[in-house]
ZALUMBA-534089 format. One record per residue (C-alpha): residue number from 1; z, y, x; residue in three letters. Coordinates in steps of 0.25 Angstrom, whole numbers. Layout:
  seq     zz     yy     xx  type
  NUM      Z      Y      X   ALA
...
END
This chain:
  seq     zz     yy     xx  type
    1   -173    477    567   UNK
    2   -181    469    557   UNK
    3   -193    480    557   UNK
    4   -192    477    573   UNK
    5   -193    461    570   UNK
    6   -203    462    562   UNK
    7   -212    470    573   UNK
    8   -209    460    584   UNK
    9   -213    449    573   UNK
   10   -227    456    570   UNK
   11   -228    461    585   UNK
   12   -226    446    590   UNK
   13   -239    439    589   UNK
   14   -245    453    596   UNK
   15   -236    451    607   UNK
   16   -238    436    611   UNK
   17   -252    440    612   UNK
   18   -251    453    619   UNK
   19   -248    447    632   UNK
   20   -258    448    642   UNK
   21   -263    443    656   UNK
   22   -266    450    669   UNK
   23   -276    446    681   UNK
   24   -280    453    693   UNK
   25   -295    445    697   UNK
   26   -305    448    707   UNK
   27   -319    447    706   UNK
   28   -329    447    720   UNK
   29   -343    442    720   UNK
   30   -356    444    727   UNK
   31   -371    445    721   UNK
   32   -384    444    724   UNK
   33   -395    450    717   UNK
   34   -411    453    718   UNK
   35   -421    460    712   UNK
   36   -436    455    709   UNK
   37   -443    465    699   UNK
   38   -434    466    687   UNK
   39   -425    455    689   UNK
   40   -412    454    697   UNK
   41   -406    441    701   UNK
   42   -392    439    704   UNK
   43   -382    429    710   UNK
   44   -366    431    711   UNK
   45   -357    423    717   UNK
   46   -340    428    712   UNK
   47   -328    424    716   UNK
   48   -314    428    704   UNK
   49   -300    428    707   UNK
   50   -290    429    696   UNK
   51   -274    426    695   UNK
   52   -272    440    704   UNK
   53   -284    438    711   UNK
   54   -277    423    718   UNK
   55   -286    412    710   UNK
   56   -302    410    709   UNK
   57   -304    410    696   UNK
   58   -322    408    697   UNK
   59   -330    409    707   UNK
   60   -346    409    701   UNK
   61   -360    412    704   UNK
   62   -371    420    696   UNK
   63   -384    421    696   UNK
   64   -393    431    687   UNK
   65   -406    439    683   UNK
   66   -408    452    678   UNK
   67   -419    458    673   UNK
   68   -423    472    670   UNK
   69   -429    473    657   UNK
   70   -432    489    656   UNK
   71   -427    500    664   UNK
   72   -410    499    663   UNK
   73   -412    487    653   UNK
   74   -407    472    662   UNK
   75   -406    459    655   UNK
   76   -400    448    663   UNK
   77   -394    433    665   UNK
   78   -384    428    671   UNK
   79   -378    415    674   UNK
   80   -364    409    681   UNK
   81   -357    399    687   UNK
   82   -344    399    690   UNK
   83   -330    391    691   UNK
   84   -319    396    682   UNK
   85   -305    394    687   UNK
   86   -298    384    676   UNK
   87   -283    386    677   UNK
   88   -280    377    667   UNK
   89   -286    363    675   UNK
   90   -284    371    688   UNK
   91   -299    369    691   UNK
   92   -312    377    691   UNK
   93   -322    376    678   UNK
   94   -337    378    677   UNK
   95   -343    389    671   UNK
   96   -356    395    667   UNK
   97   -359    408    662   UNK
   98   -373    413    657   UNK
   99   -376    427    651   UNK
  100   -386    437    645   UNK
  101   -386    452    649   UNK
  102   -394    466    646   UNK
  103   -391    477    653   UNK
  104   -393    491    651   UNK
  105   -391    501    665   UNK
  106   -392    515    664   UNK
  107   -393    526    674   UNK
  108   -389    541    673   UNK
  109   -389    549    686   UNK
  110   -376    541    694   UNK
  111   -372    533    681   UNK
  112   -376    519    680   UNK
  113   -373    514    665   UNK
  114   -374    499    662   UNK
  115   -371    491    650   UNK
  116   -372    475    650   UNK
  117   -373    465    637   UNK
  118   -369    451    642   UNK
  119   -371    438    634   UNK
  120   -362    428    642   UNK
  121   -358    413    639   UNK
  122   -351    404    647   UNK
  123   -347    389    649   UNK
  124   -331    384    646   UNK
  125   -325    372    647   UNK
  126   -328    362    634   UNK
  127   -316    367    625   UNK
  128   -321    382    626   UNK
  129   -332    389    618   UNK
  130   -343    394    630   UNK
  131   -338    410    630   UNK
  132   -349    418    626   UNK
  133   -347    433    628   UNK
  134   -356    446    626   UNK
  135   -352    454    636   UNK
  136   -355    469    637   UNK
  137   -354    480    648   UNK
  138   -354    494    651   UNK
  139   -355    500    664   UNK
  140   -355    515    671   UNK
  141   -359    516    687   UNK
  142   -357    530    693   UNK
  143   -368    529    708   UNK
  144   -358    536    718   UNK
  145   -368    542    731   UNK
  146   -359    533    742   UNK
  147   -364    521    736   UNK
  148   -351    517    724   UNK
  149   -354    515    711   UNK
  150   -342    516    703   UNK
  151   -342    509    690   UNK
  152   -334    507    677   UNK
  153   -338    496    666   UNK
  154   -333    490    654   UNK
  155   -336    475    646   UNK
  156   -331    468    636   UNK
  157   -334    452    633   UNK
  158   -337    447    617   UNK
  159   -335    434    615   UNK
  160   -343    427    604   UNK
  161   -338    412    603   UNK
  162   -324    411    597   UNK
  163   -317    423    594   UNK
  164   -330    435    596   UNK
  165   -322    443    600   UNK
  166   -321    453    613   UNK
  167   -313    447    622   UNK
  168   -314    453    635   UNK
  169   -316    466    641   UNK
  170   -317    473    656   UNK
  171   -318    486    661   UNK
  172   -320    487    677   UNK
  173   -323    498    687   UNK
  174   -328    499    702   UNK
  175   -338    501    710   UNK
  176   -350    497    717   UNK
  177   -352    499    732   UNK
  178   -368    499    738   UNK
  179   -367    494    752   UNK
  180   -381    496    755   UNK
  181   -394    493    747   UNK
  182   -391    479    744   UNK
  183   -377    477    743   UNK
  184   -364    482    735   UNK
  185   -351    480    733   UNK
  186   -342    481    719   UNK
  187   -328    483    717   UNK
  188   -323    483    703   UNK
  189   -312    481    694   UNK
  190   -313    475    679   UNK
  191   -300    476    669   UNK
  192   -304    465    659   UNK
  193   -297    463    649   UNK
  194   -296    449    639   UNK
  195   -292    450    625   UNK
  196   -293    442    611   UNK
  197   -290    429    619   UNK
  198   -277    421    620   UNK
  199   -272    429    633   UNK
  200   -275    443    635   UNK
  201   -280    445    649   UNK
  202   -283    457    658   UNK
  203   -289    455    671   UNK
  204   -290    465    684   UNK
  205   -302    462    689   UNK
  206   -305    465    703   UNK
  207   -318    464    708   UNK
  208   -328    465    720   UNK
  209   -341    460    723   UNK
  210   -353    461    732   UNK
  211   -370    463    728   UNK
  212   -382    461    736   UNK
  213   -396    463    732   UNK
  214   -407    455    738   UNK
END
């Protein structure tokens, strides 16, 4: 009885933060991009769900330029504006996000391998450190002939202000679907999982979108 006390006693603090938070989300957007010589510009316009897919959580716009350094080698830019959901005031913050990528893309007959270095910060409200992430991703793309691309990737988010610690990670599968020469649509699904914060918290992400290229 004792040695079964003292497990629950040492067990405790575990178990108070052991419990964890579930959400189903959903993710749609459109895009626009074009191509001039080795650049690529881009514009996004997203809509997000969250609590089961019932509540906006952002809605924000993207614009950004890519540029192909050597062949399979891309650096790019990116910047963002959106508005947050703020449960606690019941209202909807602004945000902005910038970031810093290089790219590397690979072919192998139908393969496509893809890794991504991200260098993102972006604005919070006056009481919060600015989160500032490096965020890095790996990719595989399998070309099917009727026009799928099936895909599985997997991302994790270090954070360097406060803790510097890796706190977020996501692993997602779909597919992309050409619709003609231009056009594409994108059905995916990411489980992202949040640790080393206050409440543990695993999203179902849910997500479609649509591209068109100029």
């Amino acid at each position: 009885m004792n040695k079964v006390l003292l497990s629950i006693i040492v067990l405790l603090p575990f178990l108070g933060h052991s419990q964890v938070v579930s959400d189903a989300k959903l993710w749609t957007g459109i895009s626009i991009s074009k191509e001039i010589n080795d650049f690529e510009f881009t514009f996004s316009e997203d809509l997000r769900f969250d609590e089961n897919m019932t509540h906006i959580d952002k809605v924000f716009s993207e614009v950004g330029v890519q540029y192909k350094i050597a062949k399979g080698i891309y650096a790019g830019v990116n910047y963002r504006f959106s508005r947050d959901n703020d449960y606690s005031n019941e209202s909807y913050d602004i945000r902005h996000r910038c970031d810093l990528s290089l790219a590397l893309k690979q072919k192998y007959e139908n393969f496509r391998f893809f890794f991504r270095t991200k260098y993102q910060t972006k604005s919070s409200s006056p009481e919060e450190n600015n989160p500032t992430f490096s965020r890095n991703k790996f990719a595989v793309k399998y070309k099917l002939e009727n026009d799928f691309t099936p895909f599985i990737s997997y991302e994790f988010y270090y954070q360097f202000n406060e803790e510097k610690i890796i706190n977020r990670t996501r692993f997602s599968l779909g597919s992309a679907y050409k619709i003609n020469k231009q056009s594409a649509l994108k059905f995916f699904y990411i489980f992202e999982n949040r640790f080393n914060v206050k409440t543990l918290k695993h999203n179902h992400i849910y997500g479609i979108s649509y591209s068109f290229q100029l």
